[in-house]
Biopython code that builds the backbone (N, CA, C, O; Angstrom):
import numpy as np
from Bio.PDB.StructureBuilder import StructureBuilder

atoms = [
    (1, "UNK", "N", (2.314, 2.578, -13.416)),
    (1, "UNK", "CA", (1.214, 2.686, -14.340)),
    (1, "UNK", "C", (1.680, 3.361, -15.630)),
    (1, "UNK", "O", (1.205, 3.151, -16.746)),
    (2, "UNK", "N", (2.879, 4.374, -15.264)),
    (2, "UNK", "CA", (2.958, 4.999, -16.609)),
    (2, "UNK", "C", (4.102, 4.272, -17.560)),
    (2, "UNK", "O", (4.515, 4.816, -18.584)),
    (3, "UNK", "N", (4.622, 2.825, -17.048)),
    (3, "UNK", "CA", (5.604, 2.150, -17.781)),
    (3, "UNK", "C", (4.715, 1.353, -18.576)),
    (3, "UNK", "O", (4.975, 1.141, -19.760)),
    (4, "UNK", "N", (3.213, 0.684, -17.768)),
    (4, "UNK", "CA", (2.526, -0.148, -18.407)),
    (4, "UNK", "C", (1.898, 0.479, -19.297)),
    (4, "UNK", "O", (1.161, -0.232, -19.980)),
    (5, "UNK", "N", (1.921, 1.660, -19.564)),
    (5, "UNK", "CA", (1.197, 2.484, -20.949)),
    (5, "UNK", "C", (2.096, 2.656, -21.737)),
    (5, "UNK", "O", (1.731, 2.488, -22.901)),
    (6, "UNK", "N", (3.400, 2.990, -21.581)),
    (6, "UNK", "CA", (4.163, 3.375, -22.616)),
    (6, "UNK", "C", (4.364, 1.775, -22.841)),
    (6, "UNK", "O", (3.963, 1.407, -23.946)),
    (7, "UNK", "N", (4.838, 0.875, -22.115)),
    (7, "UNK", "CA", (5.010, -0.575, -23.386)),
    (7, "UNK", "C", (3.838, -1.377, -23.562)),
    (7, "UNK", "O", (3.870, -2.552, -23.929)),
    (8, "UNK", "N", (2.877, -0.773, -23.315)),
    (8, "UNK", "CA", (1.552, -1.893, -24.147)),
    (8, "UNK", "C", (1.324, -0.671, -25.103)),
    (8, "UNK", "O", (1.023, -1.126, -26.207)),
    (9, "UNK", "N", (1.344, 0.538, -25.119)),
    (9, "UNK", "CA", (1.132, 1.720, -26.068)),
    (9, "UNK", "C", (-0.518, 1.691, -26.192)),
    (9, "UNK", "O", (-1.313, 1.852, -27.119)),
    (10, "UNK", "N", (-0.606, 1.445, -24.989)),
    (10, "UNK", "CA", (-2.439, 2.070, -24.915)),
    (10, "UNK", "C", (-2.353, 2.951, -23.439)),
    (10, "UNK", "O", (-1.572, 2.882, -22.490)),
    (11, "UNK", "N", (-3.571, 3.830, -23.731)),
    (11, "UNK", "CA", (-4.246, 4.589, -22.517)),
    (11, "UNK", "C", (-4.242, 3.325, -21.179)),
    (11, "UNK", "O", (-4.641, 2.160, -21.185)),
    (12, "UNK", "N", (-3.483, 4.326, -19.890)),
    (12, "UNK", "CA", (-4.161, 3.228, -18.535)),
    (12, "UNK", "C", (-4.898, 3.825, -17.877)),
    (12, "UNK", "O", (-4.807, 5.052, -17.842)),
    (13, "UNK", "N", (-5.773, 3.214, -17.215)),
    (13, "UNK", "CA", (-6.653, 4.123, -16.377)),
    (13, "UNK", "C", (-6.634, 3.636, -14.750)),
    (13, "UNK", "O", (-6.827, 2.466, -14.419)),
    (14, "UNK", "N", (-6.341, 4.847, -13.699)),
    (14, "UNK", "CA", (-6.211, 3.702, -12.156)),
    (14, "UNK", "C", (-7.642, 4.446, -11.717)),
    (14, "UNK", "O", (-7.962, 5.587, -12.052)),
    (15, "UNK", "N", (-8.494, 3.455, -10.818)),
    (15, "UNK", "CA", (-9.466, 3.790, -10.497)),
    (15, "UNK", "C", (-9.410, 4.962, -8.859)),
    (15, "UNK", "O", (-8.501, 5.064, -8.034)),
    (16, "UNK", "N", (-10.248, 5.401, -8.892)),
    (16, "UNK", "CA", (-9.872, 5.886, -7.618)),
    (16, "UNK", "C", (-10.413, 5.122, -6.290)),
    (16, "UNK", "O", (-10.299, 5.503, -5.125)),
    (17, "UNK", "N", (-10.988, 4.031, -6.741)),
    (17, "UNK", "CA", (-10.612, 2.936, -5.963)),
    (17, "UNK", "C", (-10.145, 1.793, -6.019)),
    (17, "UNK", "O", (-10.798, 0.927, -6.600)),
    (18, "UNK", "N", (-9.065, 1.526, -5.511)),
    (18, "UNK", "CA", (-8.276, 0.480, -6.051)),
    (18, "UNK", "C", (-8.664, -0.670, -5.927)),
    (18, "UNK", "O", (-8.479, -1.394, -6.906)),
    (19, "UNK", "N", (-9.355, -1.291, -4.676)),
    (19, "UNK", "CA", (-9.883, -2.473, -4.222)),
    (19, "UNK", "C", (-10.754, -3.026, -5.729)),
    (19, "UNK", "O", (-11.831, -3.513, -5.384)),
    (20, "UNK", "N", (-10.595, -3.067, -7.041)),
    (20, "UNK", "CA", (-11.563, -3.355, -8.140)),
    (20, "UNK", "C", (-11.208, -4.671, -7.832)),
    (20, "UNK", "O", (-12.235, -5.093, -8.364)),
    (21, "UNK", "N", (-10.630, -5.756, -7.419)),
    (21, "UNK", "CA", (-10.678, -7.171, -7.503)),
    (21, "UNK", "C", (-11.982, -7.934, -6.898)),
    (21, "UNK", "O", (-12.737, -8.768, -7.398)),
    (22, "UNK", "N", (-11.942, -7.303, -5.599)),
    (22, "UNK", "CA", (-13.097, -7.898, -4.938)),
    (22, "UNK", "C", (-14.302, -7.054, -5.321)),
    (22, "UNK", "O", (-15.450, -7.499, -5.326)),
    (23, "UNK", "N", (-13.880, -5.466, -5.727)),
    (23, "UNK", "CA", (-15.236, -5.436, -6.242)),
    (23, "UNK", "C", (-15.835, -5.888, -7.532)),
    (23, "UNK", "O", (-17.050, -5.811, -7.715)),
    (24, "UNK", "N", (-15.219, -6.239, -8.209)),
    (24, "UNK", "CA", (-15.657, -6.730, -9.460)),
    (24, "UNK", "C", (-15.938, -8.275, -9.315)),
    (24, "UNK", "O", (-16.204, -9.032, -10.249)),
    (25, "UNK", "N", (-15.876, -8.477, -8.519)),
    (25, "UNK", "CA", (-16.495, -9.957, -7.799)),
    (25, "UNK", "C", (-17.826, -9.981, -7.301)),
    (25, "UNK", "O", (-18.705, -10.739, -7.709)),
    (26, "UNK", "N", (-17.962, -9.025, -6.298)),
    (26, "UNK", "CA", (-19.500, -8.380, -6.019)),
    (26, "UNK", "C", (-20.333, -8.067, -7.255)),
    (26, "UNK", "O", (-21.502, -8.411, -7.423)),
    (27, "UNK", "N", (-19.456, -7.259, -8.229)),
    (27, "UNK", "CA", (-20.677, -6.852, -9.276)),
    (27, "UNK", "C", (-21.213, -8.018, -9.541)),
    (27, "UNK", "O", (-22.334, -8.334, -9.143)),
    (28, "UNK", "N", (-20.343, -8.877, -10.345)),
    (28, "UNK", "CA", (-20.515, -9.791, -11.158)),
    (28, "UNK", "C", (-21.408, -10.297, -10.961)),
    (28, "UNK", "O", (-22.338, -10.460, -11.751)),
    (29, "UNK", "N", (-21.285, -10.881, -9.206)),
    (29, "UNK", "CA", (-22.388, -11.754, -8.570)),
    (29, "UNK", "C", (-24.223, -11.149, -8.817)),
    (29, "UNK", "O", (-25.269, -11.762, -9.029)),
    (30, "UNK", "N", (-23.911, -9.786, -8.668)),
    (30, "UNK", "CA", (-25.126, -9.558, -8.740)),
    (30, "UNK", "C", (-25.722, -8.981, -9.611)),
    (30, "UNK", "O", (-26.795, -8.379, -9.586)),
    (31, "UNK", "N", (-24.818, -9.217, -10.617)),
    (31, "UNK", "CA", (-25.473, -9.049, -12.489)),
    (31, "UNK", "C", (-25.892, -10.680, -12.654)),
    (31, "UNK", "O", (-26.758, -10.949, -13.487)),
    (32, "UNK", "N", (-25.392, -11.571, -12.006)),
    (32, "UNK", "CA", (-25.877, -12.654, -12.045)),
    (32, "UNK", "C", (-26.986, -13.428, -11.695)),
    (32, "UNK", "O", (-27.448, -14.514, -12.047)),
    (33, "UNK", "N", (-27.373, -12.254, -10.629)),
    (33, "UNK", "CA", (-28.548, -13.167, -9.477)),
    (33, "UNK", "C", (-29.303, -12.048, -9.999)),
    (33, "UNK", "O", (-30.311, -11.870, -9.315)),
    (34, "UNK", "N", (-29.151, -10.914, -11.324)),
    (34, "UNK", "CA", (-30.270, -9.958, -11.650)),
    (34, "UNK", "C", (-30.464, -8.789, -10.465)),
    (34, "UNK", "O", (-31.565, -8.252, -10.342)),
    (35, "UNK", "N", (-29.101, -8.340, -9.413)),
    (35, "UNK", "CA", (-29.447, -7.546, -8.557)),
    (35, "UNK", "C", (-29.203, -6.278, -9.497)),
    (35, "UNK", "O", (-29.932, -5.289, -9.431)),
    (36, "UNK", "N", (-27.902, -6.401, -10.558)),
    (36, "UNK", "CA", (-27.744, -4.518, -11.150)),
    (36, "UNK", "C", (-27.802, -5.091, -12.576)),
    (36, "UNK", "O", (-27.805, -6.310, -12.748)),
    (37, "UNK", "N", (-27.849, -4.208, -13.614)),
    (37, "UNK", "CA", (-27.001, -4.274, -15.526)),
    (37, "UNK", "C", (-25.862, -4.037, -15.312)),
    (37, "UNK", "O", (-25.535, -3.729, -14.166)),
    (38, "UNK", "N", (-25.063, -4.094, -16.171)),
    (38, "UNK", "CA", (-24.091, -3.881, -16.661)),
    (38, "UNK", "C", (-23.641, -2.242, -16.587)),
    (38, "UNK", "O", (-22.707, -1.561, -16.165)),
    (39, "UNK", "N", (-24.732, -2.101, -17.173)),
    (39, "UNK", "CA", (-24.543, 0.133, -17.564)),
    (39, "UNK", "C", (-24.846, 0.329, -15.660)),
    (39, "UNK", "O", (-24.133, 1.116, -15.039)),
    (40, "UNK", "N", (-25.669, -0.271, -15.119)),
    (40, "UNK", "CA", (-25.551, 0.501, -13.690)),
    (40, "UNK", "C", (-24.211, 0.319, -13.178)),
    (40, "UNK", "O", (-24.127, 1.210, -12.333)),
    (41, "UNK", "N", (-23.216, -0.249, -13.188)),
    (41, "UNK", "CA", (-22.245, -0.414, -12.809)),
    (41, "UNK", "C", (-20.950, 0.431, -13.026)),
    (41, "UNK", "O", (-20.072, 0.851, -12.273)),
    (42, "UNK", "N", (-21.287, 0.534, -14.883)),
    (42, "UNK", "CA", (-20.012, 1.812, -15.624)),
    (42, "UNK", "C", (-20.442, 2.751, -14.877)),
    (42, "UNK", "O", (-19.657, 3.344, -14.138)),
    (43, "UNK", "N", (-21.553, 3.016, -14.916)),
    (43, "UNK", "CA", (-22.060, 4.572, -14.406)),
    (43, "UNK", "C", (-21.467, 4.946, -12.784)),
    (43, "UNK", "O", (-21.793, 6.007, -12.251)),
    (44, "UNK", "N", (-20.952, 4.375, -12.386)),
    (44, "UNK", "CA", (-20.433, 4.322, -10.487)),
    (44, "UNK", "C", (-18.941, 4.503, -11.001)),
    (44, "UNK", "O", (-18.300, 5.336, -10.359)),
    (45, "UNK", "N", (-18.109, 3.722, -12.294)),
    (45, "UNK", "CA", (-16.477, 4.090, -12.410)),
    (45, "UNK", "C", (-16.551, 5.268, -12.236)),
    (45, "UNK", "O", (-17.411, 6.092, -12.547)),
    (46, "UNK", "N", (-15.123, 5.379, -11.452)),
    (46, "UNK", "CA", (-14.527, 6.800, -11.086)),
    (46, "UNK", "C", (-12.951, 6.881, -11.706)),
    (46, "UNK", "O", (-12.148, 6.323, -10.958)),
    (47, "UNK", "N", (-12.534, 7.291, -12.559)),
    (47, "UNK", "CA", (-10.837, 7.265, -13.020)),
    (47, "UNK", "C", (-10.129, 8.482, -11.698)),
    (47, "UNK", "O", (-10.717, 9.532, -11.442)),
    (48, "UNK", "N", (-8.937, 8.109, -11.063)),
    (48, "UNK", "CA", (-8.453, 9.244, -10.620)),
    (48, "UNK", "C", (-7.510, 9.385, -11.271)),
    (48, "UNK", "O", (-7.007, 10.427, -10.853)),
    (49, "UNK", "N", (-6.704, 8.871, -12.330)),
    (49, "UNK", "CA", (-5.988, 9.177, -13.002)),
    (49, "UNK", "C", (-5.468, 8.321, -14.401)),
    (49, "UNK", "O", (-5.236, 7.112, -14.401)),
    (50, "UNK", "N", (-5.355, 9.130, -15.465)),
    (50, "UNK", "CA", (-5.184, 7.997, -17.102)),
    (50, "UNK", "C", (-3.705, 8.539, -17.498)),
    (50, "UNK", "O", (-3.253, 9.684, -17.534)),
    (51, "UNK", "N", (-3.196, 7.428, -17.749)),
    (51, "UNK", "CA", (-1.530, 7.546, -18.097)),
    (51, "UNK", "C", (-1.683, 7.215, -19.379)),
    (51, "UNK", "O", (-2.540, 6.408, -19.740)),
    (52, "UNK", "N", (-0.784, 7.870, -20.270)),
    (52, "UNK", "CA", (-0.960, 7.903, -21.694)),
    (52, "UNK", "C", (0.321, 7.839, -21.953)),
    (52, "UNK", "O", (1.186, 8.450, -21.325)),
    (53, "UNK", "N", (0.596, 6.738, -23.345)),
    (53, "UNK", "CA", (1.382, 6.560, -23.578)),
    (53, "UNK", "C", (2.572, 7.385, -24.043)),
    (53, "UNK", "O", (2.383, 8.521, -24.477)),
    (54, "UNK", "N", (3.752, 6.873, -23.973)),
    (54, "UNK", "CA", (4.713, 8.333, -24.504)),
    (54, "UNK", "C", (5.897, 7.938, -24.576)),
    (54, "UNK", "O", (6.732, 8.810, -24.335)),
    (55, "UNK", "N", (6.422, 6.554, -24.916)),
    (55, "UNK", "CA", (7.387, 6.061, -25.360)),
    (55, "UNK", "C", (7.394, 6.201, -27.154)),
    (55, "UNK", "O", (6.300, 6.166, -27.717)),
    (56, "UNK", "N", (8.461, 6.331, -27.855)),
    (56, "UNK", "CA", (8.235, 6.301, -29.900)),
    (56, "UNK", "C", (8.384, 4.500, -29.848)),
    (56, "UNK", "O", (9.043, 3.922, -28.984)),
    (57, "UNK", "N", (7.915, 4.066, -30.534)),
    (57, "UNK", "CA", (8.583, 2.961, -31.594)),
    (57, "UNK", "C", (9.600, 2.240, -31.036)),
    (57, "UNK", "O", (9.650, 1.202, -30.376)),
    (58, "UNK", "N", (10.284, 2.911, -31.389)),
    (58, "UNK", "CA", (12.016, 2.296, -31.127)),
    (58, "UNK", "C", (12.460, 1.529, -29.593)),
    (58, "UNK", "O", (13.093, 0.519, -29.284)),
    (59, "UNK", "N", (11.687, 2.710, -28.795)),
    (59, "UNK", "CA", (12.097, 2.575, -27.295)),
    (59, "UNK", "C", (11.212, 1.580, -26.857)),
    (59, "UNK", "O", (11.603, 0.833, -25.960)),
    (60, "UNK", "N", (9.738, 1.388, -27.474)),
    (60, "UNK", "CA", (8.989, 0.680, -26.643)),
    (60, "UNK", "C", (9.881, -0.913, -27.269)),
    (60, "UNK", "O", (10.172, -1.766, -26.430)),
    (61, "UNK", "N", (10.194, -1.118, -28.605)),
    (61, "UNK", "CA", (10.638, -2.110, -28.899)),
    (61, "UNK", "C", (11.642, -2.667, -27.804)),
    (61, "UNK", "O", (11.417, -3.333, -26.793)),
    (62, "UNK", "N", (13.126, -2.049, -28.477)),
    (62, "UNK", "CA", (14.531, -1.965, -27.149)),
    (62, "UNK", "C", (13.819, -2.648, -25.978)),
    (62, "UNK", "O", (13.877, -3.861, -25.776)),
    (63, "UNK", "N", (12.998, -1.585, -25.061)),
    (63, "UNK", "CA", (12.755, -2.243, -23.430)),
    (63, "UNK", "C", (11.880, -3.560, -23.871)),
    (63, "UNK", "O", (12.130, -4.400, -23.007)),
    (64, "UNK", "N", (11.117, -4.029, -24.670)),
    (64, "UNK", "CA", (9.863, -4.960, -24.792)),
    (64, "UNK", "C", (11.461, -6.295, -24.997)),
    (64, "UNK", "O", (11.222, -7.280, -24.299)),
    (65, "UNK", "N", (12.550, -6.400, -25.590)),
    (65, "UNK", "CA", (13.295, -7.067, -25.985)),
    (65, "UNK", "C", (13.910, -7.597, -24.857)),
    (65, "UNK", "O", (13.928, -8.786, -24.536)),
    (66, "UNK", "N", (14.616, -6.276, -24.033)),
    (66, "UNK", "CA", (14.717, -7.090, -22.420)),
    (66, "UNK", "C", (14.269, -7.355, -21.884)),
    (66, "UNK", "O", (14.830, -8.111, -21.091)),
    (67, "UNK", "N", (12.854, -7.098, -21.664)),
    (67, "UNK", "CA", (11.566, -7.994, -20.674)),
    (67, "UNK", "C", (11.702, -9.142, -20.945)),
    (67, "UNK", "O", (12.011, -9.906, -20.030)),
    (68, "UNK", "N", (11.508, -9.690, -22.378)),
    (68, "UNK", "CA", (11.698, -11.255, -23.095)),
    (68, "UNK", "C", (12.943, -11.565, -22.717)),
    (68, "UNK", "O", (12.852, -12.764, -22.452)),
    (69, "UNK", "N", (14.340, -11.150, -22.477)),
    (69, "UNK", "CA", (15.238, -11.718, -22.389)),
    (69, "UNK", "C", (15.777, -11.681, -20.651)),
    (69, "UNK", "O", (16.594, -12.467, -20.171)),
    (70, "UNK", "N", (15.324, -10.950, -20.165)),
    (70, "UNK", "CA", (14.493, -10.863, -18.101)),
    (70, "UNK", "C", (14.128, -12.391, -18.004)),
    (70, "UNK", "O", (14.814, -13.275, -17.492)),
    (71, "UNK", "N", (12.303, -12.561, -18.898)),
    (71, "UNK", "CA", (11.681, -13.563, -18.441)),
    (71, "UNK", "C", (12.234, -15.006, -18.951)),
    (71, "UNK", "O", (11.841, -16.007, -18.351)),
    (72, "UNK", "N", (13.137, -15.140, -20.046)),
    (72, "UNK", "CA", (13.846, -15.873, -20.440)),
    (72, "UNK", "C", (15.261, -16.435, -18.979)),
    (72, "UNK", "O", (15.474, -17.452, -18.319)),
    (73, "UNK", "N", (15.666, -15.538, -19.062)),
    (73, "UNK", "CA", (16.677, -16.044, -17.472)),
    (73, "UNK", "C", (16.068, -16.077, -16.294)),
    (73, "UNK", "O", (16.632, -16.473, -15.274)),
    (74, "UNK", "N", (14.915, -15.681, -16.335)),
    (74, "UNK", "CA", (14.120, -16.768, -15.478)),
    (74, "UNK", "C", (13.903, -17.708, -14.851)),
    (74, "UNK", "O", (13.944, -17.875, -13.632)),
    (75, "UNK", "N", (13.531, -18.723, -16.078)),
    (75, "UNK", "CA", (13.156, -19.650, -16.519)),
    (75, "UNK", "C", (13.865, -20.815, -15.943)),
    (75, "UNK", "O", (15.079, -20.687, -16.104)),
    (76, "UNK", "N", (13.589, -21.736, -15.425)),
    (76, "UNK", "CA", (14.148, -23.041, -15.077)),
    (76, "UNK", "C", (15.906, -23.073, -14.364)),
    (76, "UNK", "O", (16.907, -23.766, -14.548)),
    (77, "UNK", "N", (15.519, -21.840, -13.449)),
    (77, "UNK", "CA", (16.552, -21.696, -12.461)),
    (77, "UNK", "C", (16.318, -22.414, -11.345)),
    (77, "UNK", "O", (17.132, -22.203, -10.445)),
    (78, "UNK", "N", (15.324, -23.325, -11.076)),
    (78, "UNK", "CA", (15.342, -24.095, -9.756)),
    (78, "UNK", "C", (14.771, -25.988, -10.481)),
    (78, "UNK", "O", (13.984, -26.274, -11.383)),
    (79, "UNK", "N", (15.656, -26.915, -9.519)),
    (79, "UNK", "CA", (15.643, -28.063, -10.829)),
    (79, "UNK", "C", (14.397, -28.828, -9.787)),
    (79, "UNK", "O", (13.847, -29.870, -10.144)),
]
sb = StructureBuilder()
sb.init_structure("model")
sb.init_model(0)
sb.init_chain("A")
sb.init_seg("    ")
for serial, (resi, resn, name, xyz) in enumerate(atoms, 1):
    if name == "N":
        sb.init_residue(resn, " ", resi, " ")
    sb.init_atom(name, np.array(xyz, "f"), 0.0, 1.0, " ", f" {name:<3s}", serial, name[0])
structure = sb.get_structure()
């Protein structure tokens, strides 16, 4: 979590419950069928922890250059 903050260079936030896939499937459904709003829902997030960025400039560049050149050799290794 704290690599994905320093190279997107925004705040991350992990919930303190992790399962958010399926629950954000449940919400959805039932902002849909009119069971909750929207605001009843923020109001239940819980953060257990926010990673903040802390790479300069330079460094987030450098590593962001080998990711691209990672996902580049990748690429069309099986014919």
């Amino acid at each position: 979590m704290q690599f994905q903050a320093d190279i997107l260079n925004t705040v991350v936030e992990r919930p303190k419950i992790t399962e958010t896939t399926i629950m954000g499937a449940a919400y959805l459904a039932g902002i849909c069928v009119g069971l909750w709003k929207q605001e009843d829902i923020l109001s239940h997030r819980k953060i257990d922890q926010e990673f903040l960025p802390n790479f300069t400039a330079e460094k987030r560049e450098r590593l962001y250059k080998k990711w691209l050149k990672a996902v580049e050799r990748s690429k069309n290794w099986i014919d």
